[in-house]
C-alpha positions in Angstrom: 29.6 9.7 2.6 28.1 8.7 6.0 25.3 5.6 5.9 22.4 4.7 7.4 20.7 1.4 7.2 17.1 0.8 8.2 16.8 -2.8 9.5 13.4 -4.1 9.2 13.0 -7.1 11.6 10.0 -7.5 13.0 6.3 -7.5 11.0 4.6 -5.2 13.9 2.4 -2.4 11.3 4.3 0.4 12.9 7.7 -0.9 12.3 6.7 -1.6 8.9 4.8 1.3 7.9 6.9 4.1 10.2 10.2 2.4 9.5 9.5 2.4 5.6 8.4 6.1 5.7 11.3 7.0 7.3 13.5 5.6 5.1 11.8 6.6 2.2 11.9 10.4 3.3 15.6 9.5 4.3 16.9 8.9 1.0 14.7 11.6 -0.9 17.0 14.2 1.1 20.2 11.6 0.4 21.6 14.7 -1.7 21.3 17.5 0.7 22.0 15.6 3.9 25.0 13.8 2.6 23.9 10.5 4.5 23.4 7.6 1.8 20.2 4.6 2.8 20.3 1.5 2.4 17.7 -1.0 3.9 18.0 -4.6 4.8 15.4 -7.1 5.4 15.3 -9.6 7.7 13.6 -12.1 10.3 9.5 -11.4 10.3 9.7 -8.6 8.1 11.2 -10.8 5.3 7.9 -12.7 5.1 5.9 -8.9 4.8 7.6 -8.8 1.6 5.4 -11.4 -0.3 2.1 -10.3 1.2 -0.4 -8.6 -0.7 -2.4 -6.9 1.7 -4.4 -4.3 0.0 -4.1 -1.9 2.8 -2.8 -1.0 6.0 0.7 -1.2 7.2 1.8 -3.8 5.0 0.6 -2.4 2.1 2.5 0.9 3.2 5.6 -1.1 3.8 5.7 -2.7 0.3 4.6 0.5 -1.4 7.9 2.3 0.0 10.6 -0.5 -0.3 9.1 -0.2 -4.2 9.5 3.3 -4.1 12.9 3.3 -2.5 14.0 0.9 -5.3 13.0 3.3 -7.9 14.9 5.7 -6.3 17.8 3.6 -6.3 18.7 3.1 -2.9 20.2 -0.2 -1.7 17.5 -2.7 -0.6 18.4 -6.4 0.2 17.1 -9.3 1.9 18.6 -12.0 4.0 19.5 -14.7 1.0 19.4 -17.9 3.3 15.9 -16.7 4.7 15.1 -16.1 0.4 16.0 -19.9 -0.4 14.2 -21.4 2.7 10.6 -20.2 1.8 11.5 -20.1 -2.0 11.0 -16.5 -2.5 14.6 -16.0 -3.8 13.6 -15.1 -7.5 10.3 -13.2 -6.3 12.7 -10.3 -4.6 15.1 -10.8 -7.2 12.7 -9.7 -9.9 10.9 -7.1 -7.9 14.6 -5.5 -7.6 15.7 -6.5 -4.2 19.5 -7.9 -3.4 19.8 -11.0 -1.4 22.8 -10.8 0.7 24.3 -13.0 3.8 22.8 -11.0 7.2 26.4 -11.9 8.9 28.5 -10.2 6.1 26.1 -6.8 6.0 26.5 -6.7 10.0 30.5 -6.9 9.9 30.7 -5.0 6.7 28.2 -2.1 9.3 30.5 -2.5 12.0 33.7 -2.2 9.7 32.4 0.6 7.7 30.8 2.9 10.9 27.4 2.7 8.9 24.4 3.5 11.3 21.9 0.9 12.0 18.4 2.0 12.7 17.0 -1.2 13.7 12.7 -1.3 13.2 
């Protein structure tokens, strides 16, 4: 099955909250497309992850990565960014993976998975 990962870098609102939505409406049409999602994030974005803003792009953002863990596609985190701020067993428990950025780049690059980079 063909792959795409949505790479959330920076923290701008529209890379948050357009990225987000289009992976979310990605991997409700997994099934009929035939193209698996997976999202990792990294850098700026990371940090999105542990705010609580009650509305606007962030909100949006943490509302779909919620979503797209319920529906049980692949979301991870950069680990080494986790243990830094101490947020490692905060994305953990909300569901997230923490992986090492440099093996889910080679493992892209070895597997032809698409990168959509937001």
């Amino acid at each position: 099955m063909a792959k795409n990962l949505f790479h959330f870098f920076h923290k701008d609102g529209a890379s948050l909250s357009l990225g987000s939505t289009a992976a979310l409406r990605s991997a409700e049409y997994a099934s009929e497309t035939g193209v698996e999602v997976e999202v990792f994030v990294f850098g700026s974005a990371q940090k999105m992850l542990n705010e609580s803003d009650t509305e606007g792009p962030v909100r949006t953002f943490n509302k779909n990565i919620d979503e797209l863990i319920a529906s049980g596609a692949r979301v991870a985190a950069c680990i080494k960014a986790a243990e830094a701020t101490g947020t490692n067993s905060a994305l953990v428990e909300r569901g997230i993976v923490l992986d090492n950025a440099v093996e889910v780049y080679a493992r892209c690059a070895l597997d032809g998975t698409n990168v959509i980079t937001f």
